[in-house]
C-alpha positions as CSV (number, residue, x, y, z in Angstrom):
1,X,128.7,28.5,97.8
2,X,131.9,27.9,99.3
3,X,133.7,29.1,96.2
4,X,131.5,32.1,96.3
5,X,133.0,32.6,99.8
6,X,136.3,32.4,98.6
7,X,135.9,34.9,95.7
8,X,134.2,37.8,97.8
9,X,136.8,37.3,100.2
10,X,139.8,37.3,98.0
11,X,138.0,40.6,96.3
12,X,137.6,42.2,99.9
13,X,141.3,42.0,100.3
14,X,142.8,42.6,97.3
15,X,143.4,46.5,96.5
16,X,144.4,45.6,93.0
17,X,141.4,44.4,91.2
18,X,138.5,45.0,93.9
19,X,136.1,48.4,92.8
20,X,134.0,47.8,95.7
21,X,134.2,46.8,99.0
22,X,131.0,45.1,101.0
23,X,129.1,47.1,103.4
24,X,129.7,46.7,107.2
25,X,127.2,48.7,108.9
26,X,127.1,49.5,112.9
27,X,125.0,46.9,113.9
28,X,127.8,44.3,113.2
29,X,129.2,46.2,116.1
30,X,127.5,43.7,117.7
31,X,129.8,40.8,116.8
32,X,133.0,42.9,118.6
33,X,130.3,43.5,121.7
34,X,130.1,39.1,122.1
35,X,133.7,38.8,121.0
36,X,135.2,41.1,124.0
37,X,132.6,41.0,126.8
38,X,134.8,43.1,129.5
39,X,135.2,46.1,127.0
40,X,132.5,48.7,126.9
41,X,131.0,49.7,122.7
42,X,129.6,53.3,123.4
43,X,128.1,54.7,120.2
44,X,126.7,57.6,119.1
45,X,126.2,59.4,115.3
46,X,128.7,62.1,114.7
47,X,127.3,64.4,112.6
48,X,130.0,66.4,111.5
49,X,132.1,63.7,110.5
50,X,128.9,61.8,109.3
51,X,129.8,58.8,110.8
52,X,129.8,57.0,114.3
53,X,132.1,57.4,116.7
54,X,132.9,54.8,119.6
55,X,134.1,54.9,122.8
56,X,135.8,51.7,123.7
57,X,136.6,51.3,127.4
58,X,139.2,48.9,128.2
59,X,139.7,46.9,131.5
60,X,142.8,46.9,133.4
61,X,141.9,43.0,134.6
62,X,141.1,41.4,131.1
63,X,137.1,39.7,132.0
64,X,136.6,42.0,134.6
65,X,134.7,45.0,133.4
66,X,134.5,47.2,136.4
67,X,138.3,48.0,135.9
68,X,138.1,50.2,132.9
69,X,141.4,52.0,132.8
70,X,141.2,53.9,129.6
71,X,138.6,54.7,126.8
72,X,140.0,55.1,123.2
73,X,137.8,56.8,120.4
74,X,137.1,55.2,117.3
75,X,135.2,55.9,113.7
76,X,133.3,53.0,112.6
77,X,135.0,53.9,109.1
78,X,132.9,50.8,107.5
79,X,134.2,48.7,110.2
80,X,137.9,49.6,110.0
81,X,137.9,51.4,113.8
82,X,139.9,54.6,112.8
83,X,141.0,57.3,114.8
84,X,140.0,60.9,113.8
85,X,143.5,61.3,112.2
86,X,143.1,58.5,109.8
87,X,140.0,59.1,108.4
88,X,140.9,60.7,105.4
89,X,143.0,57.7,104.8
90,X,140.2,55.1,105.3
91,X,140.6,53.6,101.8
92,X,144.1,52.6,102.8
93,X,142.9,49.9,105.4
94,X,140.1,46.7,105.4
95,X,137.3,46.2,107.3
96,X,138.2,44.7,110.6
97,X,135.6,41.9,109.9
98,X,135.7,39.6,106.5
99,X,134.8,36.4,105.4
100,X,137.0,33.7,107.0
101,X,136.2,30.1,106.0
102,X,134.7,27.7,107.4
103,X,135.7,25.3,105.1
104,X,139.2,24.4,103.0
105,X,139.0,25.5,99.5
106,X,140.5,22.8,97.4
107,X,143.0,24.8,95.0
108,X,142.1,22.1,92.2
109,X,138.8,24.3,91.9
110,X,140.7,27.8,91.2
111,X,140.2,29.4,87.3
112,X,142.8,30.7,85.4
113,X,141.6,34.3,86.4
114,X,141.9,33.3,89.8
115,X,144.8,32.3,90.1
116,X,146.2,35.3,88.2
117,X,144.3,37.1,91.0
118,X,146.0,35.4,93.9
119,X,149.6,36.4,92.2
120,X,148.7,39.8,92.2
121,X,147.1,39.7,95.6
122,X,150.7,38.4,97.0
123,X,152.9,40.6,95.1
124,X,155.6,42.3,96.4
125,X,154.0,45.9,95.5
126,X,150.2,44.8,96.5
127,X,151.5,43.7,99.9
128,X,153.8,46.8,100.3
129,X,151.7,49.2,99.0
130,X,147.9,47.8,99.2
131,X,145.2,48.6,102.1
132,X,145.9,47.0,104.8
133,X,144.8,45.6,108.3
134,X,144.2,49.1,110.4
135,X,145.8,47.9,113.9
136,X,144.3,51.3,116.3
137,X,141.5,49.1,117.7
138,X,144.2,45.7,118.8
139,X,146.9,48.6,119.4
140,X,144.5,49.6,122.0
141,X,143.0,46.9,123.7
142,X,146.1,45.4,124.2
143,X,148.5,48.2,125.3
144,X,150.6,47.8,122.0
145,X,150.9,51.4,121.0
146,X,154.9,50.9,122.3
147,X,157.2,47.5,122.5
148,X,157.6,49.2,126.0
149,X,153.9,49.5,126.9
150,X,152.7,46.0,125.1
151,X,155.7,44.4,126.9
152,X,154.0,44.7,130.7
153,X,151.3,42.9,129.8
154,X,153.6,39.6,127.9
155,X,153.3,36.8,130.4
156,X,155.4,33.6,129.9
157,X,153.1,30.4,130.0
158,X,153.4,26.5,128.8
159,X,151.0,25.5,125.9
160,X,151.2,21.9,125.1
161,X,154.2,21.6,127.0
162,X,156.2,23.9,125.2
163,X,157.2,27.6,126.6
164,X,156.0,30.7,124.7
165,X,155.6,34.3,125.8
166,X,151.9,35.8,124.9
167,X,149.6,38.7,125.9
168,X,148.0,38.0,129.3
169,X,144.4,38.1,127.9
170,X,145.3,35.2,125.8
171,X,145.7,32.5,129.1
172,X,142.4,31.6,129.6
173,X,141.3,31.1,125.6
174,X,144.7,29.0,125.3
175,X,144.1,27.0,128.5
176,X,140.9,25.9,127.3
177,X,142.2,25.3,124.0
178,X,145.2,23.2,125.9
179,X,142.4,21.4,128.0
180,X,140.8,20.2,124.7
181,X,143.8,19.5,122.5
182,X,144.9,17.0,125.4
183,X,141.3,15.7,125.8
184,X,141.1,14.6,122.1
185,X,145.1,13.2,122.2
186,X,143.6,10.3,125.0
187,X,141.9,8.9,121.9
188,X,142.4,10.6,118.7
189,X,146.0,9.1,117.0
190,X,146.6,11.6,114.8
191,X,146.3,14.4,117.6
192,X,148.7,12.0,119.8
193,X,151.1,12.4,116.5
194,X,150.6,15.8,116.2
195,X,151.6,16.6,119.7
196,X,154.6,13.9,119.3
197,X,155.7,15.9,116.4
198,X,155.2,19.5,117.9
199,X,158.8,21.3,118.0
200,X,157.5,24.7,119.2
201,X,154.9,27.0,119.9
202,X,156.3,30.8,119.3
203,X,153.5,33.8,119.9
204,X,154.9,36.8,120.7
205,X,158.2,38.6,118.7
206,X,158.0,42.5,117.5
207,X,158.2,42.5,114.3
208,X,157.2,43.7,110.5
209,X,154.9,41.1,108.3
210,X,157.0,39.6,106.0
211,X,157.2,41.6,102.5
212,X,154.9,45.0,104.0
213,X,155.4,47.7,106.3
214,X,152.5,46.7,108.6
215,X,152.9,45.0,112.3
216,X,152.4,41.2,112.8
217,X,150.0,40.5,115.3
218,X,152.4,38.4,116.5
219,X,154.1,41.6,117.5
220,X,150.6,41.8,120.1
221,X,151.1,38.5,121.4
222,X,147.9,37.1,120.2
223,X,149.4,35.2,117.6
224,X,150.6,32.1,117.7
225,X,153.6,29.6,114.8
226,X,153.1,25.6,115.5
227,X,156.2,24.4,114.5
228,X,156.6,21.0,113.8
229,X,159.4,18.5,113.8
230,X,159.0,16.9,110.9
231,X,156.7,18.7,108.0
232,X,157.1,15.3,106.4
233,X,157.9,16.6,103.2
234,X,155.2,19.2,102.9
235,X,154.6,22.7,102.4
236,X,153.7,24.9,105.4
237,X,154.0,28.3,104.6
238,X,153.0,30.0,100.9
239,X,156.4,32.7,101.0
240,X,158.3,29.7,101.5
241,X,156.7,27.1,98.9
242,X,156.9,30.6,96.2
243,X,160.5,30.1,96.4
244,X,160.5,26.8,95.4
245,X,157.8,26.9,93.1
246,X,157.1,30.9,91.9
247,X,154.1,30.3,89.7
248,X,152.4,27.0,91.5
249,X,152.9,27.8,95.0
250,X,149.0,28.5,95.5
251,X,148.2,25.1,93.4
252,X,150.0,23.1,96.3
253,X,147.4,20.6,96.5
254,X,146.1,20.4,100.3
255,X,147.4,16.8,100.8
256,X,150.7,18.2,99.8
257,X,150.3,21.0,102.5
258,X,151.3,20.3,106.2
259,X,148.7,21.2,108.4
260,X,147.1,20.1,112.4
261,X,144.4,17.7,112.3
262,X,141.4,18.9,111.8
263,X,140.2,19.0,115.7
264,X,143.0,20.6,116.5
265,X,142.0,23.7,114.3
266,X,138.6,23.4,115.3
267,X,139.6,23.1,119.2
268,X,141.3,26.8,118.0
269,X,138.4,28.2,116.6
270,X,136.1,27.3,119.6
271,X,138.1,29.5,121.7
272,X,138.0,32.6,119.3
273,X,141.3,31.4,117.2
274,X,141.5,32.0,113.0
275,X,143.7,29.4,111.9
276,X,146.2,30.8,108.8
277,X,145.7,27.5,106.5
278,X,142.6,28.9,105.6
279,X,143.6,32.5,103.9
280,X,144.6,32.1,100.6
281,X,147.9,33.2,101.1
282,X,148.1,29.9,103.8
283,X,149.8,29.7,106.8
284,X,149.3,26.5,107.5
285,X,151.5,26.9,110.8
286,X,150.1,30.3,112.5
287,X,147.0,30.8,114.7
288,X,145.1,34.2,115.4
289,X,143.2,35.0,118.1
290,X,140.4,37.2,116.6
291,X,136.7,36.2,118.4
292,X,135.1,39.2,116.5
293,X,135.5,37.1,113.0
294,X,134.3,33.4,115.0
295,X,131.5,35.9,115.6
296,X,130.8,37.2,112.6
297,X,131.4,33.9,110.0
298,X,129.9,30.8,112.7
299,X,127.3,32.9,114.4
300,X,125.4,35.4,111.6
């Protein structure tokens, strides 16, 4: 099961050698409606565009939804949120919800096909030139449609004792996440050592994803690098292991691969956090704050 997991997910993402793309009808609106409580869904079935189109309100006080400032329209586009502009473009960008997973995959279990898959999937052209993640809906709720208008809303705060800069709607999930962390380091060791062994936490930086011409979410402030001191000789990051091994990097077996204890990620995920060691292109360092795909893969 959790290889069949893997497979439709690596398919869902990968423009080069998917033919079909799994259906995401409006009722898994409903997974964006528990994921952002404060923001208003308003739906109704354009028929001239033969789609729906939604009206998301966004509050001006994150959690408090009497402060609606601004309502931005959206196409369901299969999930993708598009504007009205972008619509004939919609086979250019993903679903906004996909199969994240629960679970490791153990790379010991991948077939030659897949494998030959996964290079394709992270190839300079597929990355550059394949559908992508559309960002209108995060552009929106978070002011980011400028560095100058996302920039109001970066607050700087301590997480785990170490100073990072991230969008105001992320201190209350990271101060819970904080909270826990610290309440598992009183009697888990390898969570002491993890914390011991953290060298920084960096979340917000404009900038490009590395090898595309799409924005890091990073560049939102929702995203989150755990830097460690020491990696201990292990791999962290897949771009980094490809350039030390071109052809194997995905084979890295997962003791070989640095990565937080396990209650660390799952403290993360609690709070609405996707953690990057599980994509297959890992990321073993980086966490995402995207509640709408907790929703969707824990709660179904």
């Amino acid at each position: 099961m959790r290889k069949l997991l893997f497979l439709i997910s690596l398919l869902f993402f990968s423009q080069a050698f998917a033919q079909e793309r799994p259906f995401i009808g409006i009722g898994y609106l409903k997974y964006f409606e528990h994921a952002y409580p404060d923001i208003s869904f308003e739906k109704h079935f354009d028929t001239e565009i033969s789609d729906w189109k939604i009206s998301v309100g966004i509050p001006e006080v994150p959690g408090d939804k009497s402060t609606i400032k601004k309502v931005v329209d959206f196409y369901w586009a299969n999930g993708s949120f598009l504007p009205a502009s972008e619509l004939s473009n919609k086979d250019k960008y993903w679903s906004l919800l996909y199969n994240y997973p629960q679970v490791l995959i153990d790379p010991e279990t991948y077939t030659e096909e897949e494998k030959e898959q996964i290079k394709n999937f992270s190839s300079t052209e597929n990355r550059q030139e394949g559908a992508g993640t559309p960002m209108f809906f995060f552009e929106a709720l978070y002011s980011a449609e400028t560095r100058r208008s996302l920039e109001t809303n970066i607050v700087r705060i301590s997480f785990l004792g170490k100073l990072t800069n991230v969008h105001k709607r992320m201190e209350v999930p990271l101060k819970r996440v904080e909270e826990k962390i610290n309440k598992l380091a009183e009697t888990d060791s390898d969570v002491k050592h993890f914390l011991a062994n953290m060298k920084s936490c960096d979340a917000y930086y404009w900038r490009i994803i590395e090898g595309t011409n799409r924005k890091s979410f990073h560049s939102l402030g929702i995203a989150m690098d755990i830097l460690p001191k020491s990696q201990e000789g292990k791999q962290i990051f897949w771009s980094w292991a490809k350039s030390k091994y071109p052809n194997t990097w995905m084979l890295i077996p997962l003791k070989n691969r640095w990565m937080p204890p396990e209650s660390v990620i799952q403290a993360f995920e609690e709070e609405g956090f996707i953690w990057g060691g599980k994509w297959v292109i890992y990321d073993n360092m980086h966490f995402e704050y995207h509640p709408e795909l907790i929703q969707y893969n824990f709660f179904k």
